[in-house]
C-alpha positions, 0 to 999 in steps of 0.5 A, spaced: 500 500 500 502 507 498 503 511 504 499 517 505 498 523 501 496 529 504 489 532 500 489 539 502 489 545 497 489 552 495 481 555 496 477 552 491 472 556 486 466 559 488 462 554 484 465 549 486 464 550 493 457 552 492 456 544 488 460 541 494 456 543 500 450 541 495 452 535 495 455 533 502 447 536 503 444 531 500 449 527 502 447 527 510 439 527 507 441 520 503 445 518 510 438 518 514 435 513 510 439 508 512 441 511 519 434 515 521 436 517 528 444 519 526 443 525 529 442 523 536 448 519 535 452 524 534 449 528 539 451 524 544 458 523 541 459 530 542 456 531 548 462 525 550 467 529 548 464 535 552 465 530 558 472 526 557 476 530 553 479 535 556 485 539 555 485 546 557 489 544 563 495 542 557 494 550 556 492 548 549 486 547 544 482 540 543 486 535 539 480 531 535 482 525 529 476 523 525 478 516 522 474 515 515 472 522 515 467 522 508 465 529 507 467 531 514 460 530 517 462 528 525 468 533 524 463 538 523 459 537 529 465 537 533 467 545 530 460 546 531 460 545 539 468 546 539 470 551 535 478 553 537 478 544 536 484 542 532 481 537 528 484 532 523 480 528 519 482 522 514 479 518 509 481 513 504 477 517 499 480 522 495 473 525 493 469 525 499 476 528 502 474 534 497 467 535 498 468 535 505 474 541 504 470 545 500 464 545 503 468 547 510 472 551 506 469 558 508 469 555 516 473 560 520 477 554 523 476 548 518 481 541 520 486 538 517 483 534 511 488 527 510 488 522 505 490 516 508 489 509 508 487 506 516 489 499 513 496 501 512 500 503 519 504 508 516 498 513 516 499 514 524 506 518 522 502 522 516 498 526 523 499 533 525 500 530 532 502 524 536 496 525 541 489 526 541 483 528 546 479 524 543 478 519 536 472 518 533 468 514 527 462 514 524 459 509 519 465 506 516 469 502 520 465 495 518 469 495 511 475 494 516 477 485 516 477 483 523 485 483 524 484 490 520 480 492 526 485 489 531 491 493 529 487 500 528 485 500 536 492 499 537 494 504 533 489 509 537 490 506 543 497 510 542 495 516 539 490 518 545 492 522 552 491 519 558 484 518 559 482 520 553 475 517 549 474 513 542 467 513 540 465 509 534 458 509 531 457 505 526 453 499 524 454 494 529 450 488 528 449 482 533 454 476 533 449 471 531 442 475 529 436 470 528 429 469 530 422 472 529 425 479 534 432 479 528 426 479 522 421 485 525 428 489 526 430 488 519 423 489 517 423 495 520 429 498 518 426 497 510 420 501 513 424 507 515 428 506 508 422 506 504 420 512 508 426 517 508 426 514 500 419 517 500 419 524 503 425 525 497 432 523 500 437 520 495 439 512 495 446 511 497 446 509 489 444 515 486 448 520 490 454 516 487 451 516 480 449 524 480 457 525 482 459 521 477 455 526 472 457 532 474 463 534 470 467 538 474 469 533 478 471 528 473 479 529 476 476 528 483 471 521 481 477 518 477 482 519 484 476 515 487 476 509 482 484 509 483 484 510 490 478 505 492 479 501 486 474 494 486 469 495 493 471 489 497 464 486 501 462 489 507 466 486 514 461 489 519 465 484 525 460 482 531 458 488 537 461 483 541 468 483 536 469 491 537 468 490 545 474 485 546 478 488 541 478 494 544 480 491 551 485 489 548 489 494 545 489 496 552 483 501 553 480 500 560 473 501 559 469 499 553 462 499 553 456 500 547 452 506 549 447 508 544 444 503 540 438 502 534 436 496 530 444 495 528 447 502 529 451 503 535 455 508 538 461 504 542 466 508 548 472 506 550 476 510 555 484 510 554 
C-alpha cells in the first residue's frame, strides 16, 4: 500500500464550493435513510467529548482525529460545539476528502483534511500530532477485516492522552442475529428506508451516480476509482468483536452506549 498523501489545497472556486456543500447536503439527507436517528448519535458523541476530553489544563486547544472522515460530517459537529478544536480528519477517499474541504472551506477554523489509508500503519506518522483528546468514527469502520480492526485500536490506543475517549458509531450488528425479534428489526429498518426514500432523500446509489455526472469533478471521481479501486464486501465484525478488541489494545473501559436496530455508538476510555 502507498503511504499517505496529504489532500489539502489552495481555496477552491466559488462554484465549486457552492456544488460541494450541495452535495455533502444531500449527502447527510441520503445518510438518514439508512441511519434515521444519526443525529442523536452524534449528539451524544459530542456531548462525550464535552465530558472526557479535556485539555485546557495542557494550556492548549482540543486535539480531535476523525478516522474515515467522508465529507467531514462528525468533524463538523465537533467545530460546531468546539470551535478553537484542532481537528484532523482522514479518509481513504480522495473525493469525499474534497467535498468535505470545500464545503468547510469558508469555516473560520476548518481541520486538517488527510488522505490516508487506516489499513496501512504508516498513516499514524502522516498526523499533525502524536496525541489526541479524543478519536472518533462514524459509519465506516465495518469495511475494516477483523485483524484490520485489531491493529487500528492499537494504533489509537497510542495516539490518545491519558484518559482520553474513542467513540465509534457505526453499524454494529449482533454476533449471531436470528429469530422472529432479528426479522421485525430488519423489517423495520426497510420501513424507515422506504420512508426517508419517500419524503425525497437520495439512495446511497444515486448520490454516487449524480457525482459521477457532474463534470467538474471528473479529476476528483477518477482519484476515487484509483484510490478505492474494486469495493471489497462489507466486514461489519460482531458488537461483541469491537468490545474485546478494544480491551485489548489496552483501553480500560469499553462499553456500547447508544444503540438502534444495528447502529451503535461504542466508548472506550484510554
Amino acid at each position: 500500500m502507498s503511504t499517505p498523501t496529504d489532500a489539502q489545497n489552495p481555496s477552491p472556486a466559488g462554484d465549486r464550493t457552492a456544488l460541494a456543500r450541495d452535495l455533502v447536503a444531500e449527502w447527510e439527507r441520503q445518510q438518514e435513510v439508512y441511519i434515521a436517528y444519526r443525529e442523536n448519535r452524534f449528539a451524544l458523541m459530542v456531548d462525550l467529548v464535552e465530558l472526557v476530553a479535556r485539555p485546557a489544563d495542557l494550556g492548549r486547544p482540543l486535539r480531535v482525529l476523525d478516522l474515515a472522515c467522508g465529507p467531514g460530517s462528525a468533524t463538523k459537529r465537533v467545530l460546531a460545539r468546539f470551535p478553537d478544536a484542532e481537528v484532523v480528519a482522514i479518509d481513504l477517499d480522495p473525493l469525499l476528502v474534497e467535498l468535505g474541504r470545500l464545503d468547510q472551506a469558508e469555516a473560520t477554523t476548518g481541520p486538517t483534511w488527510l488522505v490516508g489509508d487506516l489499513r496501512d500503519p504508516a498513516w499514524v506518522t502522516q498526523l499533525p500530532h502524536t496525541e489526541y483528546d479524543a478519536v472518533i468514527s462514524t459509519t465506516a469502520l465495518h469495511w475494516l477485516t477483523g485483524a484490520e480492526l485489531s491493529d487500528l485500536y492499537a494504533a489509537v490506543h497510542g495516539l490518545l492522552t491519558p484518559g482520553g475517549v474513542f467513540l465509534n458509531g457505526d453499524y454494529l450488528p449482533a454476533r449471531r442475529p436470528s429469530g422472529r425479534v432479528a426479522e421485525l428489526a430488519t423489517e423495520v429498518g426497510r420501513m424507515r428506508e422506504e420512508r426517508a426514500l419517500a419524503a425525497g432523500a437520495q439512495a446511497w446509489e444515486t448520490w454516487w451516480e449524480r457525482v459521477r455526472a457532474v463534470p467538474e469533478l471528473a479529476a476528483e471521481v477518477a482519484a476515487h476509482d484509483a484510490a478505492l479501486g474494486q469495493r471489497r464486501e462489507n466486514q461489519a465484525p460482531s458488537r461483541a468483536f469491537h468490545l474485546e478488541a478494544l480491551r485489548e489494545a489496552g483501553f480500560s473501559d469499553v462499553d456500547l452506549v447508544w444503540h438502534d436496530l444495528t447502529e451503535g455508538l461504542v466508548c472506550a476510555l484510554a
